[in-house]
N, C-alpha and C positions, 0 to 999 in steps of 0.2 A: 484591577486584579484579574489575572487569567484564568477563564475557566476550561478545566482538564476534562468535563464530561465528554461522553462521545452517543450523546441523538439520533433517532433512527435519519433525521435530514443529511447526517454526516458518513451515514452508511449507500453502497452501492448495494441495490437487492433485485433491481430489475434485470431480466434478461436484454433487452438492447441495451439497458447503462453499459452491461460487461462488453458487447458486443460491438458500442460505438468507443470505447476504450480498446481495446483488443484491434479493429478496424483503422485507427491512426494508426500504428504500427510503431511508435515510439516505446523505445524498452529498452531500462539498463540493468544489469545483473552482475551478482556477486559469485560467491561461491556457493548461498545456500539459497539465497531469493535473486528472484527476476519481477520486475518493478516494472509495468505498463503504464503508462499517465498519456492524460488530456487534460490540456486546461480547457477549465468550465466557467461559465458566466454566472453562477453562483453568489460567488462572493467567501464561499466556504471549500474547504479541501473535502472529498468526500473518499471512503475506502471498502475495496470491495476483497475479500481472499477467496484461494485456489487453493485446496491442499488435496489433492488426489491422493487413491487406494495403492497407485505403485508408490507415493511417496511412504509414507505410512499407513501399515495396513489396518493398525488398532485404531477403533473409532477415539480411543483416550487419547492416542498418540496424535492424531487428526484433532482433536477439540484443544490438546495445549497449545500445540503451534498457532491454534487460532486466537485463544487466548491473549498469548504473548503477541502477536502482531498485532493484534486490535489494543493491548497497553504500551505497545512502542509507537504506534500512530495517534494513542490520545494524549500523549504528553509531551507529542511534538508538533502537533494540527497547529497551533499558535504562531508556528512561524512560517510555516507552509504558503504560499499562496493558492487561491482558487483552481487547484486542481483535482480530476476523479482518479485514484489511483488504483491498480489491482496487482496486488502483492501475489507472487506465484512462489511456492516453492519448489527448488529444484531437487533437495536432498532431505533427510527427515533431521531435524534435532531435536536433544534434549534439554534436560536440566545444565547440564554440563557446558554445555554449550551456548549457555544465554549471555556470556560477556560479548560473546563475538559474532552470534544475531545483531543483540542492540548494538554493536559498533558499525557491522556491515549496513544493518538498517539506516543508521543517521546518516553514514557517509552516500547511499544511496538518494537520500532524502534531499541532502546537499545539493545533490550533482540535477534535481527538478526543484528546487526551493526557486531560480532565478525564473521570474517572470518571460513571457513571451517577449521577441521583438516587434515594435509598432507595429513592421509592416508585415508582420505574420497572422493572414486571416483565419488561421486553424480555430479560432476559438467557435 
């Protein structure tokens, strides 16, 4: 059976985690998030969010987005492999708009689900 919890071991909180994430310079983006990753020797995905005061200025409007992105990366960690991700976002959403977060999310997710190549010593 899967577990959906999401641990502080599966959360980024330190400042070099962001930093050696942000530092590869790998990143794919949507229309509303931009996706940074590094795979990690872990064993586990781990996730870290960015939601700056130009995206949304209301601290409410700042804690849903985070909300919803921390339950779109715990009910998809499962299939993820070992990597630190740090979801940015580009533009502010709502309620209204949460079909097409969680679509742009997974299809994001997709596009870093495929493991490294052997001979890629990034990890």
């Amino acid at each position: 059976m899967t577990k959906f919890s999401f641990p502080s071991r599966a959360r980024l909180i330190k400042t070099d985690d962001f930093s050696s994430v942000f530092n590869f310079r790998k990143r794919i983006s949507g229309r509303f998030l931009a996706i940074h990753y590094r795979y990690n020797q872990l064993g586990s995905p781990r996730l870290g969010l960015v939601i700056g005061k130009k995206t949304a200025r209301l601290a409410v409007q700042r804690n849903y987005m985070r909300r919803v992105l921390r339950e779109l990366f715990r009910t998809r960690q499962a299939d993820l492999a070992p990597v630190d991700i740090v979801v940015r976002s580009q533009r502010m959403f709502t309620r209204a708009d949460y079909a097409q977060i969680s679509q742009e999310f997974g299809e994001l997710l997709g596009k870093i689900r495929r493991p490294p190549a052997i001979s890629d010593k990034t990890i």
